[in-house]
C-alpha positions as CSV (number, residue, x, y, z in Angstrom):
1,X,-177.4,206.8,178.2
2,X,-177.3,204.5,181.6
3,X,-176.2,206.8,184.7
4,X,-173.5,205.2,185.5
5,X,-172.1,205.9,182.2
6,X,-173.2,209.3,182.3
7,X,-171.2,209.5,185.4
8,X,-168.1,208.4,184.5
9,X,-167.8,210.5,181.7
10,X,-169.1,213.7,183.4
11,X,-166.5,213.0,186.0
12,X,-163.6,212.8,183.3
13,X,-164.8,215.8,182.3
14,X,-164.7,217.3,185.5
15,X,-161.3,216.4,185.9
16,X,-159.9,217.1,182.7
17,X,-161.5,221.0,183.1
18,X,-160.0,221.3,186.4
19,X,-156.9,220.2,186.0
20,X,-156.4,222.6,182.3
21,X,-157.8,225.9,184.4
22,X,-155.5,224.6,187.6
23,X,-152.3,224.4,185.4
24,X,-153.1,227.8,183.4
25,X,-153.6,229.5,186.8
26,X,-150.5,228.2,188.0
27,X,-148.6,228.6,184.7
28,X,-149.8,232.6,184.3
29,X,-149.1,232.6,187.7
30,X,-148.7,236.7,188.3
31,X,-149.5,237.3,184.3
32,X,-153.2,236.8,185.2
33,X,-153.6,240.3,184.9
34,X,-151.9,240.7,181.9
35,X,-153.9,238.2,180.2
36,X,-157.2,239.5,181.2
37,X,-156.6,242.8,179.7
38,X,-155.7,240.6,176.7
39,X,-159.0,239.1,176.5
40,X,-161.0,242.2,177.5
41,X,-159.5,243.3,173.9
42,X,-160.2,240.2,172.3
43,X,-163.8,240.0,173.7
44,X,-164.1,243.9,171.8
45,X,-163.0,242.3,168.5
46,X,-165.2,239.5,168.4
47,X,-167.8,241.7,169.2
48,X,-166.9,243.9,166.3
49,X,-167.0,240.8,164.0
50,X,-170.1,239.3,165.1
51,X,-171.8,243.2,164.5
52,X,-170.1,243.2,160.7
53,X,-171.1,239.1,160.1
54,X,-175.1,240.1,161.3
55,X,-174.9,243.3,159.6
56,X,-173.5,241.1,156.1
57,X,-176.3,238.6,156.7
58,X,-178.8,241.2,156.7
59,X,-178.2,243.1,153.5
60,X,-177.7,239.6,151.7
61,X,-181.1,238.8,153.0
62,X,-182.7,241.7,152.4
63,X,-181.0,241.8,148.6
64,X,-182.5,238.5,148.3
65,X,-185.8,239.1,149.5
66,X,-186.1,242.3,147.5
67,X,-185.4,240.0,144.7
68,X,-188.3,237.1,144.8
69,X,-190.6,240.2,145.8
């Protein structure tokens, strides 16, 4: 990709991000806190689901290796 292309669209990009975060900032305004306690909780759940998704993975694995071996 030439530079200058590369540019452009990185600053877009750069815009685009900063001016989503800027207007949820502004938006939440004192909610911030609120919301962060809110995603603390949501960060716990997709931990949990990540834990049950590689523990699921493993027993298929393992039920299909025990099979060919």
């Amino acid at each position: 990709m030439p530079y200058a292309r590369f540019l452009l669209f990185n600053f877009t990009g750069a815009v685009i991000w900063a001016t989503a975060i800027g207007s949820v900032g502004f938006l939440l305004g004192n909610n911030w806190d609120n919301l962060a306690h809110v995603v603390k909780d949501l960060h716990r759940v997709t931990l949990g689901l990540v834990a049950v998704l590689a523990l699921g993975t493993l027993i298929i694995y393992l039920r299909r290796l025990a099979k060919t071996g």
